[in-house]
N, C-alpha and C positions, 0 to 999 in steps of 0.2 A: 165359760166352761159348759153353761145348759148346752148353746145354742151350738158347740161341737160335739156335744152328747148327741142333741138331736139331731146331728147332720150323719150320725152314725145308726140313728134309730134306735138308741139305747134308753132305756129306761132308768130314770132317776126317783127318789122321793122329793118331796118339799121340802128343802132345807136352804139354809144359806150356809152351811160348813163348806167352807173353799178346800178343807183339806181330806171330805169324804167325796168331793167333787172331782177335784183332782186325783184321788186314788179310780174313779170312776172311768175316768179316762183314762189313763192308764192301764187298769183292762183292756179296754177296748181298742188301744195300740195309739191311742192320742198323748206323746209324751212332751208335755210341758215342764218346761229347766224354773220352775219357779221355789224358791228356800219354805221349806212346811213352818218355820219360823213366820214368816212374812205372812203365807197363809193365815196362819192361826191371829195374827193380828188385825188384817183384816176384816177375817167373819166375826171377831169381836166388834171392831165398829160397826158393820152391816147389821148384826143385831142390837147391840144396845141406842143405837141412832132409829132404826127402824120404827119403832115402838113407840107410843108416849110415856111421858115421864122423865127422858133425858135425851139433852140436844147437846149437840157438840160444841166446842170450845174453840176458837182460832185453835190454840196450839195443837187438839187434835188434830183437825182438819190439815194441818200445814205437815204432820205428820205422816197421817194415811197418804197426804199424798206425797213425798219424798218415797214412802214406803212402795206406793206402787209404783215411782219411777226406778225403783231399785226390781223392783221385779221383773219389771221390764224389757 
């Protein structure tokens, strides 16, 4: 989603929220068919993975990714 913000010169902040990303574009006439459900479950893993402290789990992992085959 950044890197078709920036393909429009749009301005973003530093986040990893997929679904203030996706509203972003949106704006800006980039309409991606992805469930704000799905969204919001990913920028959960994206943050709490991101970080120290806590590392994902197989069953995570095997999750997030069904989840973005679903997005897909």
């Amino acid at each position: 989603m950044k890197a078709l913000l920036i393909s429009k010169s749009a301005d973003f902040p530093k986040t990893h929220d997929l679904l203030m990303l996706n509203k972003l574009c949106s704006q800006k006439g980039i309409l991606l068919e992805v469930d704000a459900k799905l969204l919001n479950i990913l920028t959960d893993y994206a943050v709490r993975t991101r970080y120290p402290g806590e590392s994902p789990i197989l069953e995570d992992a095997k999750e997030a990714i069904e989840n973005c085959k679903i997005s897909s």
